[in-house]
Every structure is written in structure tokens, then in C-alpha cells.
C-alpha positions as CSV (number, residue, x, y, z in Angstrom):
1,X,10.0,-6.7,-38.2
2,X,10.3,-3.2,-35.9
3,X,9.9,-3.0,-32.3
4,X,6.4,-1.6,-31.7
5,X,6.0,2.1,-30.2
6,X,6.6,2.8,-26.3
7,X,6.0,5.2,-24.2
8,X,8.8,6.7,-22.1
9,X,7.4,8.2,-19.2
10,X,8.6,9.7,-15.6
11,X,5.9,9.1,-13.2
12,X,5.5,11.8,-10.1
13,X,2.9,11.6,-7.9
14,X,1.7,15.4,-7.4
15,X,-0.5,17.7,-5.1
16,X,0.5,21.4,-4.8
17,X,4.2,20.0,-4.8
18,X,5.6,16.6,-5.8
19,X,4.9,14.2,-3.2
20,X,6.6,11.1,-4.7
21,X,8.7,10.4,-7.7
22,X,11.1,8.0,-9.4
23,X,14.1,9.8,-8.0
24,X,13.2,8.8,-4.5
25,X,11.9,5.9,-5.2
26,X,15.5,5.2,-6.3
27,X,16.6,6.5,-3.6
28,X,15.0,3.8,-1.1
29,X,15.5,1.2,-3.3
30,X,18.9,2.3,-3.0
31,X,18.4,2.2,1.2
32,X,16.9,-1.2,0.8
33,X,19.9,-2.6,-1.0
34,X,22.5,-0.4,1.0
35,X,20.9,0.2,4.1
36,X,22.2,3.8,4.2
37,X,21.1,7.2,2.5
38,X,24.4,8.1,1.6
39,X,25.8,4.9,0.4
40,X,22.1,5.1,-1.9
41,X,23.1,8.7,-3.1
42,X,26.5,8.3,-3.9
43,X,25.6,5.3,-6.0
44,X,23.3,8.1,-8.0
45,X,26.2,10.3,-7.9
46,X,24.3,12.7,-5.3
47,X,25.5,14.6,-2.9
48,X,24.3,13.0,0.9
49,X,22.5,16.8,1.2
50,X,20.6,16.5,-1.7
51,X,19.4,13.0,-0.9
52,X,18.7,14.0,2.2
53,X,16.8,17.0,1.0
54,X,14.6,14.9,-1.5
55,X,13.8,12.3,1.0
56,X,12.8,15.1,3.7
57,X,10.8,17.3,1.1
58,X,8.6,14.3,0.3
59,X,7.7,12.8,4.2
60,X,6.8,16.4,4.5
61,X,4.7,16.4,2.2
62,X,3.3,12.8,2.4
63,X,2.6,13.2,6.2
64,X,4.6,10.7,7.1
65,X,8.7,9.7,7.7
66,X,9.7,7.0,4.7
67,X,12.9,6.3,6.6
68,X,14.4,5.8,10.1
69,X,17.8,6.7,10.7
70,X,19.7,4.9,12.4
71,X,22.5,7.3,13.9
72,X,26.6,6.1,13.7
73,X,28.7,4.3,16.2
74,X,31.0,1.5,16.2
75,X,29.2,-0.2,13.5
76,X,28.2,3.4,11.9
77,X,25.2,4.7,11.0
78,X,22.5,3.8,8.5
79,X,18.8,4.0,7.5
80,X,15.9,1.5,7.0
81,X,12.4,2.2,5.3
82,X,9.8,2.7,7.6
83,X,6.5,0.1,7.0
84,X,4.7,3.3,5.2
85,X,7.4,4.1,3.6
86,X,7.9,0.1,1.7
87,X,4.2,0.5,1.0
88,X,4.7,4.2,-0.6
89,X,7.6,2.3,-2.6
90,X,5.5,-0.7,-3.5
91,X,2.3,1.4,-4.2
92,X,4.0,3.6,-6.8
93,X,6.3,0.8,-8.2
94,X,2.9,-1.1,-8.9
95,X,1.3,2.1,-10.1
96,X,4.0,2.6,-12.6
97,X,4.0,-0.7,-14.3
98,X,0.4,0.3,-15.3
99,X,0.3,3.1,-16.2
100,X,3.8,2.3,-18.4
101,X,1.0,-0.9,-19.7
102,X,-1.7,1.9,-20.6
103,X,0.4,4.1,-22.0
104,X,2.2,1.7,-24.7
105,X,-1.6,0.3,-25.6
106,X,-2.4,3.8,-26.3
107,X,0.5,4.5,-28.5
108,X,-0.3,0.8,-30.0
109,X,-3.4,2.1,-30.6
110,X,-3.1,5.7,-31.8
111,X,0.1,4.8,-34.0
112,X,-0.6,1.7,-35.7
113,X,-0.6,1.7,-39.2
114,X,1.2,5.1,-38.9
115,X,4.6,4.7,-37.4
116,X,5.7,1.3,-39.3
């Protein structure tokens, strides 16, 4: 018996610009496991500027900071989600999973029959 049909879908949360994505959602996942932006990008083979970039881009455009830094020292540097910033996370995480769940009913439903 075949799989059934998915959907494969990237998710970004838009206005005028993006506001919030799966590439920065990775990225704080990544600062949640980590706790630091750079150790996050380099696991996404990034460059620290370009995580830094994203991250900035979208608490300008959110309205709000999604991560305090933490600056180096003796024990170095690092960065923590802020509380808005784990709810943006868990907010579009949880968004995602449903809209992945739609999605595949719809191709369930518009390709059965069809595609087996």
C-alpha cells in the first residue's frame, strides 16, 4: 500500500515584510538548546551576522526583542529567549502543526482516487 499524499509546506508569518518564519524559529530553538546565537547559527552553517541579521529584522518588525543577550566575560557571552519571544516560538510552532494537518486533509481530499 503507498504512503498517502502530503503537503510540504514553509510557513512565514507575513505583513508588508516577513515577520516570523521557520528559519528563525530554528534559530531560537537553536538558542534554547545552545544558549547562544552563534553556537545556534553555526550549527545551521550561518554566519553569526546573518543570524544576527534575521533575528534583528524580525523584533523589528514584531515590535518586540525575541532574545536578550547576554554580553561575554569570564564565562562568555550568550543569549536567552525573552517570555514574548518563547510564546512567538510556541505560537507559530503550534500554528504550523495545523496548518501542516489541513493541508494534508486537503491533498487527502482533492487527490484521492487520483494519485494512487
Amino acid at each position: 500500500m503507498e504512503q498517502p499524499v502530503r503537503v510540504r509546506a514553509s510557513l512565514r508569518i507575513v505583513r508588508e515584510d516577513k515577520l516570523f518564519g521557520p528559519g528563525v524559529a530554528q534559530l531560537l530553538e537553536g538558542v534554547e538548546q545552545l544558549g547562544s546565537l552563534r553556537r545556534s547559527a553555526a550549527r545551521m552553517e550561518m554566519s553569526y551576522n546573518k543570524a544576527w541579521s534575521v533575528v534583528h529584522g524580525c523584533e523589528e518588525q514584531l515590535g518586540f526583542a525575541l532574545l536578550e543577550r547576554r554580553i561575554g566575560g569570564a564565562g562568555g557571552g550568550g543569549a536567552v529567549l525573552t517570555a514574548r519571544g518563547k510564546e512567538m516560538l510556541t505560537r507559530y510552532r503550534a500554528f504550523e502543526r495545523e496548518a501542516h494537518r489541513t493541508l494534508d486533509e486537503m491533498a487527502a481530499r482533492h487527490f484521492a482516487g487520483f494519485l494512487e
